[in-house]
C-alpha positions as CSV (number, residue, x, y, z in Angstrom):
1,X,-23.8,-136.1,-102.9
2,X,-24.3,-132.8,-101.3
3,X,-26.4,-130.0,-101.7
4,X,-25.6,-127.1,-99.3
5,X,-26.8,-123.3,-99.7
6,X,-25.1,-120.3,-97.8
7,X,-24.7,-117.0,-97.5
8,X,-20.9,-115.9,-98.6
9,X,-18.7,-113.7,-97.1
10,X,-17.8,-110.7,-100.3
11,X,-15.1,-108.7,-97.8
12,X,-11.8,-110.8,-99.9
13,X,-11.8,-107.6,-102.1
14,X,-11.8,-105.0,-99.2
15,X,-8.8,-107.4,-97.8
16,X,-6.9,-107.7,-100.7
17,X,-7.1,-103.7,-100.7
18,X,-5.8,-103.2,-97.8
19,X,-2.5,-105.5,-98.5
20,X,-1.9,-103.9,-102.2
21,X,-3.2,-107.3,-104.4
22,X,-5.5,-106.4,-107.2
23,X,-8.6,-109.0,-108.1
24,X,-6.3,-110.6,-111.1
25,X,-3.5,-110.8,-108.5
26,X,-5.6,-113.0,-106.4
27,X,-6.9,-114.8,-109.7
28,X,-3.5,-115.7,-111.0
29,X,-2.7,-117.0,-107.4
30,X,-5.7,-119.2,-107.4
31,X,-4.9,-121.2,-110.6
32,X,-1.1,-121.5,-109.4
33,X,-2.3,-123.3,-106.1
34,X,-5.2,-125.5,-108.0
35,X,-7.0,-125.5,-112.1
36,X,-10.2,-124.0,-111.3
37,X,-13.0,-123.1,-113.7
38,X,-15.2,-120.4,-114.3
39,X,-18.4,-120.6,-115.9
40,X,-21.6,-118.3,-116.3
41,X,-24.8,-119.8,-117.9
42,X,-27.4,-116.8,-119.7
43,X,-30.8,-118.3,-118.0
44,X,-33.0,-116.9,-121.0
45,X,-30.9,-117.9,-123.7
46,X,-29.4,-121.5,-122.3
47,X,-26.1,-120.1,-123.3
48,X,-23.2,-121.9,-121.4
49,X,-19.9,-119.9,-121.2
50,X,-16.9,-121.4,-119.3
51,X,-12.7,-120.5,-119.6
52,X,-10.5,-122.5,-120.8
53,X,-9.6,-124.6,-117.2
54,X,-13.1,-125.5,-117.2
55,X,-12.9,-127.3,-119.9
56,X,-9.6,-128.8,-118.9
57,X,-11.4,-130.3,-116.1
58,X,-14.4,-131.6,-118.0
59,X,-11.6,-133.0,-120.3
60,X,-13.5,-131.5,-123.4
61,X,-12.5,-129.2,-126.5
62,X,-11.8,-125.9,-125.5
63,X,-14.7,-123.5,-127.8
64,X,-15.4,-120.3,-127.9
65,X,-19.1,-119.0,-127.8
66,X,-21.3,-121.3,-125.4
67,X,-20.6,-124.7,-124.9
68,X,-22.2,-128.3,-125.8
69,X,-24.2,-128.6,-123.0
70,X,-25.0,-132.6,-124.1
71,X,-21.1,-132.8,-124.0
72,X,-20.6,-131.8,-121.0
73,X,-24.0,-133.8,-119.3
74,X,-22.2,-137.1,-121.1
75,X,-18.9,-136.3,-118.3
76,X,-21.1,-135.8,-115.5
77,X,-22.2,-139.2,-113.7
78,X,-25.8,-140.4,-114.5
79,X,-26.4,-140.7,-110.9
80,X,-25.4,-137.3,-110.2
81,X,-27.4,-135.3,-113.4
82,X,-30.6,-134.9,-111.6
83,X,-28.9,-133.9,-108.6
84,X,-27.2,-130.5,-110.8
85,X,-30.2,-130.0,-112.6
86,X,-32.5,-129.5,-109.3
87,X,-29.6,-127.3,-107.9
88,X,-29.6,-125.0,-110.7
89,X,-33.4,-124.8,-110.6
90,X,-33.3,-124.2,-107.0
91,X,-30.5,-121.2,-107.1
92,X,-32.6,-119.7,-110.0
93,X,-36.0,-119.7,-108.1
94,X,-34.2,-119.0,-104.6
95,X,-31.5,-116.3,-105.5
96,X,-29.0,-118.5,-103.5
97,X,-25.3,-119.5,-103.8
98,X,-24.8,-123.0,-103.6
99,X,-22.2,-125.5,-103.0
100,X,-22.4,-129.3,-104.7
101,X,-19.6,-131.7,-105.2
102,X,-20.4,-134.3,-107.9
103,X,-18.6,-136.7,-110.0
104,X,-17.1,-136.6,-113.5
105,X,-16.6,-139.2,-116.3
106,X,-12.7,-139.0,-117.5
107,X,-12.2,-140.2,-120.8
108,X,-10.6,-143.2,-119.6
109,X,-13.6,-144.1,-117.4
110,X,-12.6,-143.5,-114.4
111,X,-14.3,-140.9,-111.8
112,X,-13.3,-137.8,-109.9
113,X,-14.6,-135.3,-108.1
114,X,-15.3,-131.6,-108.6
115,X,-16.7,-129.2,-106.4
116,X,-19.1,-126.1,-107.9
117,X,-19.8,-123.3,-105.8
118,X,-22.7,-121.1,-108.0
119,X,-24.9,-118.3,-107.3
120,X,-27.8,-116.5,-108.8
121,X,-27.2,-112.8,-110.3
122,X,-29.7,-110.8,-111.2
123,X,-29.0,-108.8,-114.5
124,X,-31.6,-106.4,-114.8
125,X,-33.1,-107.9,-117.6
126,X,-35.1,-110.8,-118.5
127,X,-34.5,-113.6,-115.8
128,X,-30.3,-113.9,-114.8
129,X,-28.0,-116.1,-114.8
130,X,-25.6,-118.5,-113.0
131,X,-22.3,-117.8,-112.8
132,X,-19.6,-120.5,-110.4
133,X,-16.0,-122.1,-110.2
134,X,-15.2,-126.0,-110.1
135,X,-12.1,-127.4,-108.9
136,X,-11.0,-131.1,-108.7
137,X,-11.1,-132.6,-105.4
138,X,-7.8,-134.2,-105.1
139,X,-7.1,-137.0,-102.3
140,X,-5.2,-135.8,-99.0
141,X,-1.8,-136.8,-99.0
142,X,-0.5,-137.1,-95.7
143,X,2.6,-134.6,-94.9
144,X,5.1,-137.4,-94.0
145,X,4.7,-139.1,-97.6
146,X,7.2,-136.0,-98.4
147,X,9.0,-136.0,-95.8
148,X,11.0,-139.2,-96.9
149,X,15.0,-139.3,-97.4
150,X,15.9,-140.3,-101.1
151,X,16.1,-144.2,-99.5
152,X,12.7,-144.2,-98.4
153,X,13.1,-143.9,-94.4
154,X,11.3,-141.3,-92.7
155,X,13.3,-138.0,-92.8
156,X,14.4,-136.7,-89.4
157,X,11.7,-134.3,-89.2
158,X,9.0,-137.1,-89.0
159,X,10.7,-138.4,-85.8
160,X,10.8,-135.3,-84.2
């Protein structure tokens, strides 16, 4: 899996200004394009907070107040726990944002993948926290699978 730190771009709320869409605009037309996550982790007191789609992805109850962390570790793959860990560490000591895709446990026991982008925010007291998205990484589906006629042939825009 991959571990990759970056610098990101903040000018989306500038742009959205300047076109009339508020932040929750933008929001709502992220989780209509793909479930995404949000979670926020309190460094000093271990707490865990995520929304509801989080959860969704992890395939866990939905709680409010911070999460189970050990039920969420149990989704994540064993070979991948270390990897997280470290990550978290390293954004904590480094003040960075991160990127990591790793996989997931489903309750049938199969695996997907998930992406976590993360950064450090510094809160003015005691040491932070994390705060990041996750979204599923869903397999590419080439264009002309849709572009089929109701008997199966390729539609005439696929021999164009």
């Amino acid at each position: 899996m991959s571990f990759i730190i970056q610098e990101i771009n903040h000018r989306l709320p500038e742009a959205c200004d300047t076109m009339g869409l508020t932040e929750k605009d933008v929001m709502d037309l992220v989780q209509t394009f793909q479930l995404c996550g949000f979670w926020r982790i309190d460094i000093d007191r271990g707490h865990f907070f995520a929304t509801e789609n989080f959860y969704r992805l992890f395939e866990v109850e939905p709680q409010s107040g911070p999460l189970n962390i050990k039920a969420l570790a149990e989704r994540i793959h064993p070979d991948d726990r270390d990897m997280l860990l470290e990550t978290y560490q390293r954004a904590c000591s480094t003040g960075e944002t991160y990127q990591n895709i790793h996989r997931l446990i489903t309750r049938c026991g199969c695996t997907k993948f998930i992406r976590v982008i993360g950064r450090f925010r510094a809160t003015g007291q005691g040491s932070g926290e994390l705060q990041g998205i996750i979204h599923e990484i869903l397999p590419q589906v080439p264009t002309a699978t849709f572009l089929r006629k109701a008997d199966g042939e390729p539609s005439d825009a696929v021999r164009a």
